[in-house]
VOMIDO-254021 format. One line per field, with one value per residue (C-alpha): residue number from 1; residue in one letter; z, y, x. Coordinates in pm, whole numbers, plus 50000, padded with zeros to 5 digits. Each point is the difference from the previous one (the first is absolute). Layout:
BEGIN
seq (NUM; ...)
type (a; ...)
zz (Z; ...)
yy (Y; ...)
xx (X; ...)
END
This chain:
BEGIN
seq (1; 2; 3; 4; 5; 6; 7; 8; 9; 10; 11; 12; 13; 14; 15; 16; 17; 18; 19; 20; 21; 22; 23; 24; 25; 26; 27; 28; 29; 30; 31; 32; 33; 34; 35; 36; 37; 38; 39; 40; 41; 42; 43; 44; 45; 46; 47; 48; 49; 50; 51; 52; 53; 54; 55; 56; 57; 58; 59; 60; 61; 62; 63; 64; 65; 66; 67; 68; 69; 70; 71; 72; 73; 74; 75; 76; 77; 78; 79; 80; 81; 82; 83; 84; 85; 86; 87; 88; 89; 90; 91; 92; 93; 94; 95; 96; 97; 98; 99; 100; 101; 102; 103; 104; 105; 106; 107; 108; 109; 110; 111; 112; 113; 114; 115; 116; 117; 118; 119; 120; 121; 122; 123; 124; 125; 126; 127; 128; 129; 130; 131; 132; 133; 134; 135; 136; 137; 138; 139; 140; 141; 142; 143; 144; 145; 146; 147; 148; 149; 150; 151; 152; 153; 154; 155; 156; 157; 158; 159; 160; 161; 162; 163; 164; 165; 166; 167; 168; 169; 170; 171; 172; 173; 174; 175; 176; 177; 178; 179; 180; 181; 182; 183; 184; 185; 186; 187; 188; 189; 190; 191; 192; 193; 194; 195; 196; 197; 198; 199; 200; 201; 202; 203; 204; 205; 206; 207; 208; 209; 210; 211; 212; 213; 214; 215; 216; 217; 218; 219; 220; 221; 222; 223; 224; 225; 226; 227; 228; 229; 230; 231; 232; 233; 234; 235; 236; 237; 238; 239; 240; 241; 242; 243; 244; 245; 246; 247; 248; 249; 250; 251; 252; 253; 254; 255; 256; 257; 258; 259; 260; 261; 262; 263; 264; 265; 266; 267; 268; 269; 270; 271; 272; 273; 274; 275; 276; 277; 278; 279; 280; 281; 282; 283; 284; 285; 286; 287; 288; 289; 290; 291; 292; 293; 294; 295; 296; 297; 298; 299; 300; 301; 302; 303; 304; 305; 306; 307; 308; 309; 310; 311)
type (x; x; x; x; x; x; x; x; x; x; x; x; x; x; x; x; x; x; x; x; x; x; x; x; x; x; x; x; x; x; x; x; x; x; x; x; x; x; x; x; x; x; x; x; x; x; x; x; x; x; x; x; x; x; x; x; x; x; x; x; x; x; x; x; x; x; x; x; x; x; x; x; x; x; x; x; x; x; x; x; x; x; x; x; x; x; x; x; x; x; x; x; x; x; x; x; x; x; x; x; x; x; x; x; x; x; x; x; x; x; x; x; x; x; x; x; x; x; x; x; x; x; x; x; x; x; x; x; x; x; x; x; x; x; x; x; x; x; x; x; x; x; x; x; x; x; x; x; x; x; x; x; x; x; x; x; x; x; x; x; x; x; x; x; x; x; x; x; x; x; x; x; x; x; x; x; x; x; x; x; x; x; x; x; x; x; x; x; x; x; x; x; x; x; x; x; x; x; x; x; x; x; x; x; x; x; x; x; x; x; x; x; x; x; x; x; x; x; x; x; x; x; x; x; x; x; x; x; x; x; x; x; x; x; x; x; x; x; x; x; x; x; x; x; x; x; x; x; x; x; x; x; x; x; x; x; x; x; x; x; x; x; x; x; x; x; x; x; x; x; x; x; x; x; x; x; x; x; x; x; x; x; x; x; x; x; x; x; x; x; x; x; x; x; x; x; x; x; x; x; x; x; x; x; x; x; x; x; x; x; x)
zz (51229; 50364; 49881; 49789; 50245; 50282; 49722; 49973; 50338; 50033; 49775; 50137; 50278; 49899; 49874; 50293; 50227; 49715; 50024; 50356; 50078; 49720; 50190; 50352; 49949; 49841; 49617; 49856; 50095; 49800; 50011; 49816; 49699; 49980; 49864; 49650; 49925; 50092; 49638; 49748; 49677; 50108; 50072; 49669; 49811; 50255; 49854; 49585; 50079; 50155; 49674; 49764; 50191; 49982; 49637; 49955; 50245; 49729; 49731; 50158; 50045; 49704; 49879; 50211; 49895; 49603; 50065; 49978; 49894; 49660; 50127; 50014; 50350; 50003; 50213; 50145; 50110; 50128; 50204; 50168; 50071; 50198; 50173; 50085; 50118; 50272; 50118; 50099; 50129; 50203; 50180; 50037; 50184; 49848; 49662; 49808; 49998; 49709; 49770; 50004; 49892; 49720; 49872; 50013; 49737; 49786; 49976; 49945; 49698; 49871; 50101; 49824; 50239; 50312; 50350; 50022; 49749; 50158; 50342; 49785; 49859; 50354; 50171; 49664; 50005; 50392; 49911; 49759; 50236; 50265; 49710; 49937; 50356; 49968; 49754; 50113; 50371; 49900; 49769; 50204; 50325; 49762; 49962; 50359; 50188; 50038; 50184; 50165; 50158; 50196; 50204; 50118; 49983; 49998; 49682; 49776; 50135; 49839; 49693; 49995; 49968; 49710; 49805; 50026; 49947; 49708; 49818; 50096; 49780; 49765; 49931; 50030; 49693; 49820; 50027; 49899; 49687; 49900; 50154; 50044; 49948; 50361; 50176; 49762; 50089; 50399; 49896; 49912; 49856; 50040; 50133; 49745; 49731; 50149; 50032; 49616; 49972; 50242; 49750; 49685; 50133; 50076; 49795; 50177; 50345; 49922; 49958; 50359; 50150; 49903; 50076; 50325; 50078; 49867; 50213; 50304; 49984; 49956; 50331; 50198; 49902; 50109; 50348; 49920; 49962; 50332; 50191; 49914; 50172; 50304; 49989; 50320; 49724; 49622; 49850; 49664; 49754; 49843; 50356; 50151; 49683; 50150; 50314; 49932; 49739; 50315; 50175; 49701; 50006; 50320; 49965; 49762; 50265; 49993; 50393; 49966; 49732; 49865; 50192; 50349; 50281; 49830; 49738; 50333; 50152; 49710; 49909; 50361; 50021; 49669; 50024; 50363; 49817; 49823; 50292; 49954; 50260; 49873; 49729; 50091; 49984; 49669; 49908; 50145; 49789; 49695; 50129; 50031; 49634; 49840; 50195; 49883; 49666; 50004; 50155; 49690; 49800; 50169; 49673; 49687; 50204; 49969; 49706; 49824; 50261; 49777; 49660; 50035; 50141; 49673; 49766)
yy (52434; 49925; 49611; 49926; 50086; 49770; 49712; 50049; 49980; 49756; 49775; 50093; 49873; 49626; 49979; 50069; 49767; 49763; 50006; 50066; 49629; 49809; 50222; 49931; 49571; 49978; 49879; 50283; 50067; 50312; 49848; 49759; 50251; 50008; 49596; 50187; 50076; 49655; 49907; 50276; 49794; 49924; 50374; 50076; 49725; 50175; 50353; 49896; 49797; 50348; 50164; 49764; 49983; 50395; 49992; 49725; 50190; 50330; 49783; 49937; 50277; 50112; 49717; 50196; 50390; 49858; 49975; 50406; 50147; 50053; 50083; 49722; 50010; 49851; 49745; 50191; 50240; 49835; 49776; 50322; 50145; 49663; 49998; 50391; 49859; 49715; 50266; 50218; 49695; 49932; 50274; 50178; 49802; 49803; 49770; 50242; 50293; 49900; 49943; 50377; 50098; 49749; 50157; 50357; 49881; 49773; 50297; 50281; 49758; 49902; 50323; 49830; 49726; 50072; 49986; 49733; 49831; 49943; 49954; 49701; 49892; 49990; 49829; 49740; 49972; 49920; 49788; 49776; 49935; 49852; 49821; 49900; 49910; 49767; 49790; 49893; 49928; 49841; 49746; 49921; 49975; 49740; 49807; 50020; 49921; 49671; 50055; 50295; 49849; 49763; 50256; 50252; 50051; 50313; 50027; 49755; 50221; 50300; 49791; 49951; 50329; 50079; 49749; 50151; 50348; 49836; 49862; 50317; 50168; 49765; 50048; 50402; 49999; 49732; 50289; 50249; 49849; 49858; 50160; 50364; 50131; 49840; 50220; 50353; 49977; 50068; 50304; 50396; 50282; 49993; 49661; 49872; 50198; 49855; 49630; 50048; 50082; 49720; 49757; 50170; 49933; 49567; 49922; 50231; 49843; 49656; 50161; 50186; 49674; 49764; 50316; 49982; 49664; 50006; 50319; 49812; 49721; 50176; 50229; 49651; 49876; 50344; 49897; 49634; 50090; 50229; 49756; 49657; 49999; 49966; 49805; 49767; 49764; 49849; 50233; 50081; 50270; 49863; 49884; 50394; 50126; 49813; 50274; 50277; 50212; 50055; 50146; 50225; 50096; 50102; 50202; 50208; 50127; 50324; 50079; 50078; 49993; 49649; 49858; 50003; 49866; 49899; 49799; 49841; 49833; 49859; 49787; 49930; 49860; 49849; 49819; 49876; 49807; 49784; 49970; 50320; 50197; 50313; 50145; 50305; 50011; 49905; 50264; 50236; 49887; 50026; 50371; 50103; 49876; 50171; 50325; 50038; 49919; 50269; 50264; 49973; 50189; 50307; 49981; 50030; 50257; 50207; 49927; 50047; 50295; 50175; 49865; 50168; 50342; 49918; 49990)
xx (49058; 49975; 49824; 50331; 50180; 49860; 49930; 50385; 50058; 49787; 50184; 50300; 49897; 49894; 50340; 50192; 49770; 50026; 50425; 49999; 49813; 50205; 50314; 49877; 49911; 50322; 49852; 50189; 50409; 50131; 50315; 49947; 49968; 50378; 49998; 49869; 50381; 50109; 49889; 50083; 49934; 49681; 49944; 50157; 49755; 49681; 50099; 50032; 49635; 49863; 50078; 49915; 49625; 50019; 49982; 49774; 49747; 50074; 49900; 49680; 49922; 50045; 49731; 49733; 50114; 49988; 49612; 49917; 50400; 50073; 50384; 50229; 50169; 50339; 50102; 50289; 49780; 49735; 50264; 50136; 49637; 49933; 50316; 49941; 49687; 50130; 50230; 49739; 49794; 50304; 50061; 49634; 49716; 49793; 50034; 49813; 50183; 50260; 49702; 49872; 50368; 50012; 49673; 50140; 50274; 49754; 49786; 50280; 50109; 49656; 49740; 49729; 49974; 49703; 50126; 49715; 50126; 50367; 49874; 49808; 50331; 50174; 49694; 50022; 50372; 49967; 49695; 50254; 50218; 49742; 49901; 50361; 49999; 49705; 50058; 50305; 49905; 49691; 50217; 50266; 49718; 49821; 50352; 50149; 49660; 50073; 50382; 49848; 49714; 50204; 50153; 49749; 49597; 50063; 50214; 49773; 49725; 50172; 50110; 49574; 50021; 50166; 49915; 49618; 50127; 50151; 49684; 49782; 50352; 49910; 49631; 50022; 50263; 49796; 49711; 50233; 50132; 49664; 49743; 50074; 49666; 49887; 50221; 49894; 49639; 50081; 50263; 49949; 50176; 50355; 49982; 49851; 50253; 50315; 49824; 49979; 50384; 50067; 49780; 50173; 50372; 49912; 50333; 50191; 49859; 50082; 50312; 50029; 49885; 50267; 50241; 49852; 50055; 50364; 50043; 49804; 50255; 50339; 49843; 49989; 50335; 50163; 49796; 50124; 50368; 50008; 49803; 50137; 50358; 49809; 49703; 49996; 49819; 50030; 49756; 50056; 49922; 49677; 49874; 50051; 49763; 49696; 49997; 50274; 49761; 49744; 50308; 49979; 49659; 50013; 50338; 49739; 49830; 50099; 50066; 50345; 50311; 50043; 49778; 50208; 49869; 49718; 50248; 50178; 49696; 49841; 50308; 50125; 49620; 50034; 50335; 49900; 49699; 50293; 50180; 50271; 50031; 50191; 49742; 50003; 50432; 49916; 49736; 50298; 50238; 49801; 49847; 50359; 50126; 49677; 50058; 50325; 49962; 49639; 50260; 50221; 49646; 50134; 50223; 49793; 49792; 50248; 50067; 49677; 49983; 50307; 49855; 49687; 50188; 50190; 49721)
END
């Protein structure tokens, strides 16, 4: 109990120095959150993308449960479990606190499901979306590297980057698909049970991993369309998916609720590569939007909350 509670404070902690420096050099200006409701279609257009990416992340899911359940979870429900989810990943510390409530329904629904086997699921699901993540930074990297290179080192270095991340993506799922059995002979026991599932569901997979990518994209425009009324610059869409998904990774790290502080140095750090120098507004723009629309989860929790009390 008392290690929680000093990794907690701890993390706490980092945050606070991490705001408190962006606060302090003057790279982050809280007022400059009030410009969010000088646009409210593209607010409007940032909340309907939320949801539609909140149901295509259900239907992945789903993808990965389908590999053990024999019950056949309904998209409306597993939308509200993963909304339930973000809300409680929005308001407690640490990313990975939502994901032990969204077990606790999947398992009240589905009892024949192992707790290892949804902590697998999660751990897969979040494992899609890296993969999601991947693929299309290491494309786009490939395509702007030319128009990239000619402004910074330090950004074609990072464009270097992903594009080797990308291949090494490339050859692992090559393995996977073809050559599973490489990867059984170094696993045991339960491992080795849910590597078979994993194998068994390959359809399904391909099936997460476009998801992912779709979901991936729609994630960046929602950045995109918060960011782009004021770049100091031309950059478009397709040129921000080169660097934006590392933003993302690092927003995973799982310090503090949607990645803040953490969240506001990688893209002030980021955007300064291509010559913008208020990344981490944008970050704080986009953090805002997404807490607001993970609060709004405090709804079907309730509402499965009276269903169940109801059943």
């Amino acid at each position: 109990m008392i290690k929680k509670a000093l990794v907690l404070i701890l993390k706490i902690s980092i945050t606070g120095l991490l705001i408190y420096w962006l606060l302090e050099s003057g790279k982050l200006d809280l007022k400059l959150a009030k410009r969010l409701f000088d646009h409210p279609l593209i607010l409007f257009l940032c909340f309907i993308l939320m949801t539609i990416n909140l149901i295509f992340t259900a239907f992945r899911w789903r993808f990965i449960l389908e590999a053990r359940s024999q019950f056949q979870f309904k998209i409306p429900f597993i939308t509200a479990v993963n909304w339930i989810g973000m809300f409680f990943s929005s308001v407690l510390p640490g990313s990975i606190t939502g994901d032990f409530v969204k077990l606790f329904y999947i398992q009240k629904w589905d009892k024949k499901l192992s707790k290892q086997f949804l902590l697998f699921t999660i751990l897969a699901d979040r494992l899609m979306g890296l993969i999601g993540l991947i693929m299309i930074m290491g494309f786009c990297s490939i395509i702007n590297y030319s128009f990239f290179s000619h402004l910074s080192s330090q950004i074609s270095h990072i464009l270097l980057f992903n594009f080797y991340i990308f291949l090494a993506l490339i050859v692992s799922l090559f393995i996977f698909y073809f050559y599973p059995a490489l990867i059984e002979n170094f696993l045991r026991g339960k491992l080795l049970e849910l590597w078979k599932d994993l194998v068994e569901t390959k359809k399904s997979l391909i099936k997460a991993i476009l998801l992912s990518i779709l979901i991936q994209f729609i994630g960046i425009t929602i950045f995109y369309l918060l960011s782009f009324p004021y770049f100091e610059s031309s950059l478009k869409l397709f040129d921000i998916i080169s660097f934006v998904p590392i933003g993302f990774i690092a927003v995973a790290i799982p310090l503090a609720p949607g990645g803040l502080g953490v969240g506001h140095v990688a893209f002030e750090r980021l955007f300064a590569m291509v010559g913008e120098s208020q990344g981490a507004n944008f970050f704080n723009s986009y953090f805002i939007i997404s807490i607001c629309f993970n609060l709004i989860g405090i709804i079907p929790y309730f509402s499965l909350k009276k269903t169940s009390r109801t059943n």
